[in-house]
C-alpha positions in Angstrom: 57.3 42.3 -20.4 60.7 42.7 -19.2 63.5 45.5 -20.2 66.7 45.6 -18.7 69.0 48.6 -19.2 73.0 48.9 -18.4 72.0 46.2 -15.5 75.4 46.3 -13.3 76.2 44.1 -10.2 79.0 44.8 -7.8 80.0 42.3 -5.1 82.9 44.0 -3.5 85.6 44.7 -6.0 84.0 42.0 -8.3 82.0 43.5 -10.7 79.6 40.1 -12.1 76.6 42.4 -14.2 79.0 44.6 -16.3 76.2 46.4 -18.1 73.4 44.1 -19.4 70.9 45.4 -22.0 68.2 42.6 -22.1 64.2 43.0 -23.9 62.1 39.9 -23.6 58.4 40.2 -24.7 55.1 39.1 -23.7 54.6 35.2 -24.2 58.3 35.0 -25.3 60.5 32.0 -23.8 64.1 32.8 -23.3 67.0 30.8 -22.0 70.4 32.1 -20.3 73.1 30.0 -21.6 76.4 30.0 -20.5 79.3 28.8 -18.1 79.4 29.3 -14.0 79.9 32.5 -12.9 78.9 34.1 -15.8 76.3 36.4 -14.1 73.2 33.9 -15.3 71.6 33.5 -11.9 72.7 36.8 -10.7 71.0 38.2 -13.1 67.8 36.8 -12.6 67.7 37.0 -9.2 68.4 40.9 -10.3 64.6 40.8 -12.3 62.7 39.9 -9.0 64.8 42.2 -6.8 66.2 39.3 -5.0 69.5 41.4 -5.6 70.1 44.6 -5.4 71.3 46.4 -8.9 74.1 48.8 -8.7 73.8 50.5 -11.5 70.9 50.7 -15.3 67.4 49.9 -14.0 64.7 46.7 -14.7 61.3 47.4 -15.5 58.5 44.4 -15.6 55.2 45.4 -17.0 56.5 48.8 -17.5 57.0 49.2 -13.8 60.4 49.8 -12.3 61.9 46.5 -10.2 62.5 47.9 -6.9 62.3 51.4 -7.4 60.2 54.6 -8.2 60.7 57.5 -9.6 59.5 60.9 -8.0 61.2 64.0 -8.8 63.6 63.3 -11.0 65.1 61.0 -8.9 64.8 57.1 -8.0 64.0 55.8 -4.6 64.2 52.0 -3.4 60.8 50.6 -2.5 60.0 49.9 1.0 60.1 45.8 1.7 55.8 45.7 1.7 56.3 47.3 -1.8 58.7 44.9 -3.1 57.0 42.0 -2.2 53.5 43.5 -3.4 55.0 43.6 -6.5 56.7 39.8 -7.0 53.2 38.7 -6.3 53.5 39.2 -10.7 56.7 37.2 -10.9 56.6 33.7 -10.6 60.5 32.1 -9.4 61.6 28.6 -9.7 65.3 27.9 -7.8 67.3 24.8 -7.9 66.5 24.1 -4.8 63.0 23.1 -4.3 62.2 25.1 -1.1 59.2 23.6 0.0 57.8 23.6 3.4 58.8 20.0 4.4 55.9 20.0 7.4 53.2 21.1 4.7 52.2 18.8 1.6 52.2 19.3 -1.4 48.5 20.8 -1.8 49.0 22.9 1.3 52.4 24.0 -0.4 50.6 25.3 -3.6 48.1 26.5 -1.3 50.4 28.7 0.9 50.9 31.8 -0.7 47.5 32.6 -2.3 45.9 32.1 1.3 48.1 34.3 2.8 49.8 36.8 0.7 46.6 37.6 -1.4 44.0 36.6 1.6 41.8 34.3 -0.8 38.9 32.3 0.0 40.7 28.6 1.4 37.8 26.6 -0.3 38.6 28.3 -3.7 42.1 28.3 -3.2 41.8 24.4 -2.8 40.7 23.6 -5.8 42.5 25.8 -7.6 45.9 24.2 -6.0 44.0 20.5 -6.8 43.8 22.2 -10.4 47.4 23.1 -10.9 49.0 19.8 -9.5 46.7 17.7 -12.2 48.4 20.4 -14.2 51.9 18.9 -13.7 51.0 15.6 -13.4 50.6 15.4 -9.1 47.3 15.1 -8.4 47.4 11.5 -6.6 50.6 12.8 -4.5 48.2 15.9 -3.5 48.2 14.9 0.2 51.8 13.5 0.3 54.6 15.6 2.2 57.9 16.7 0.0 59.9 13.9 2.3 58.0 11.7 0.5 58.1 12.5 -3.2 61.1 12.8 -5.1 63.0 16.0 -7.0 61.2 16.0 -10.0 58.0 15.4 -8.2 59.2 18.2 -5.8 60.0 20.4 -8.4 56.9 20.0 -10.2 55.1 20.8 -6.9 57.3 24.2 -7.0 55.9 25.0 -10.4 52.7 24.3 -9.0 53.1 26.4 -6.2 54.9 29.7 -8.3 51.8 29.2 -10.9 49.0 29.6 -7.7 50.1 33.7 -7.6 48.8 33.6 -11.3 51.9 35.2 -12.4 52.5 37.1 -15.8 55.9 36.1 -15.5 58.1 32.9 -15.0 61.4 32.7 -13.9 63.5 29.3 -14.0 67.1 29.0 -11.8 68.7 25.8 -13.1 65.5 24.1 -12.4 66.7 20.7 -12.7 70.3 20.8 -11.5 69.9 19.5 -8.5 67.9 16.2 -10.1 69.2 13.1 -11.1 69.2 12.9 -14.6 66.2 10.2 -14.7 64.0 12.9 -13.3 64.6 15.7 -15.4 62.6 15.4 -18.5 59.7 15.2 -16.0 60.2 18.7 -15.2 61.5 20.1 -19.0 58.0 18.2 -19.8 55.8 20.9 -17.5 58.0 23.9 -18.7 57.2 22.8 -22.1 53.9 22.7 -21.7 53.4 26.4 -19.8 55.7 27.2 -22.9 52.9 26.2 -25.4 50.0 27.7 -23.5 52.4 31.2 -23.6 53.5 32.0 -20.4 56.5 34.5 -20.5 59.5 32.4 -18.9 63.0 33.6 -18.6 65.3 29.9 -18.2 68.8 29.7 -16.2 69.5 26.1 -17.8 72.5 23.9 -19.4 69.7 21.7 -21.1 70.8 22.4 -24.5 67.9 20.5 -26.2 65.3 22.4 -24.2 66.9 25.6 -25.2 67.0 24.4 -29.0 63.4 22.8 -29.1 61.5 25.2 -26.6 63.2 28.6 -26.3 62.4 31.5 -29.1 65.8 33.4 -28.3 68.8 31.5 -26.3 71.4 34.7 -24.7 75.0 33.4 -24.2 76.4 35.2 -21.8 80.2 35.1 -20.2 82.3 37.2 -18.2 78.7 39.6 -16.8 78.4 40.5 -20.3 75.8 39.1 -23.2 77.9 38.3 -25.6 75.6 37.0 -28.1 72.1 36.4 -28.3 69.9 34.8 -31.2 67.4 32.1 -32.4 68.7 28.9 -31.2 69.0 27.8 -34.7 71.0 30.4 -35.1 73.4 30.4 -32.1 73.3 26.5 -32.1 74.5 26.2 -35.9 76.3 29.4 -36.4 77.9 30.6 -33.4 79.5 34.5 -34.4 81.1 34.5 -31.4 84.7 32.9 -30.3 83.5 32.4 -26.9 80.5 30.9 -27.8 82.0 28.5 -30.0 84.1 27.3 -27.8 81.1 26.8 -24.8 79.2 25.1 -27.2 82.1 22.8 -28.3 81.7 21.5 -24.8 78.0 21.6 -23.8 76.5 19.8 -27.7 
């Protein structure tokens, strides 16, 4: 589903992706552990061409993130291109993001009315469909003002699903919610988990990672630095660095 080659990212002279080889297959759940500034989010942001790589190349579904390729050489998509193709990728930030003057059905609603120009009617229940999914279907008519995080969050889930994506990708999703609220969230990640949805998780919820995830990648310093089963990684740590990050985190 996803192959990341020599992934580098350059922000002036700091260099935060220093070469990141990553493979994550279809239906696979994996979690990016590790401590800020680490290149975690960067590097997502990297698989949806949010950010621009400076170096290696991303493919999802064996297509090219970004680019083409045509006569040897690679070009950068024009911006139509790009978004045509994040219609497949489905993105969860910290930061809930919804319209605040549209509720939460018309939220979920948004982007398959406009973007992919489907029937309203259809689109409706489909959106009705995907909020019962998370657990929001008596707060379908009630603006984001008026719901809180995790119900907002779980409304942004709601919203990245409507695309029908092949691909999920999670940014801290519950970092910004007080700690009551979380396991609401971890509950409908969980569950897209079980029904097989390829998810890639920015997170510091170490018992999601341990429960959920099939592979947990500890990275530090724009560098992977070791990647495993989380029984593995949890119990055994090879790794110095990840020792000591887990000495602080479990």
């Amino acid at each position: 589903m996803v192959e990341a080659v020599g992934v580098r990212k350059v922000y002036g002279d700091n260099e935060v992706l220093k070469g990141i080889d990553l493979t994550v297959r279809r239906g696979e759940v994996v979690s990016l552990l590790g401590p800020s500034g680490s290149g975690k989010s960067t590097f997502l942001r990297c698989i949806n061409h949010l950010e621009r790589i400076d170096g290696g190349e991303i493919s999802v579904n064996g297509e090219l993130v970004g680019y083409r390729r045509a006569h040897g050489k690679k070009y950068e998509l024009r911006r139509k291109e790009i978004a045509a193709a994040r219609r497949d990728v489905g993105m969860v930030f910290q930061r809930f993001n919804l319209f605040p003057h549209r509720t939460a059905l018309e939220n979920v609603m948004e982007a398959p009315v406009y973007v992919k120009r489907r029937n309203k009617a259809e689109v409706r229940q489909q959106a009705l469909a995907l909020l019962e999914r998370v657990g929001l279907a008596e707060r379908a008519h009630h603006y984001p003002s008026m719901l809180s995080g995790g119900q907002q969050q779980r409304v942004a889930i709601a919203r990245a699903l409507a695309m029908e994506p092949d691909l999920m990708l999670f940014d801290e999703p519950t970092s910004a919610l007080d700690p009551e609220l979380v396991g609401e969230v971890l509950d409908v990640m969980k569950g897209l988990a079980a029904e097989g949805m390829t998810m890639i998780v920015v997170t510091h919820e170490i018992g999601f990672a341990r429960e959920v995830c099939d592979r947990v990648v500890f990275m530090d310093g724009g560098v992977i630095v070791e990647e495993g089963a989380p029984e593995d990684v949890f119990a055994n740590p090879r790794h110095a660095r990840t020792r000591s990050f887990l000495s602080k985190v479990l």
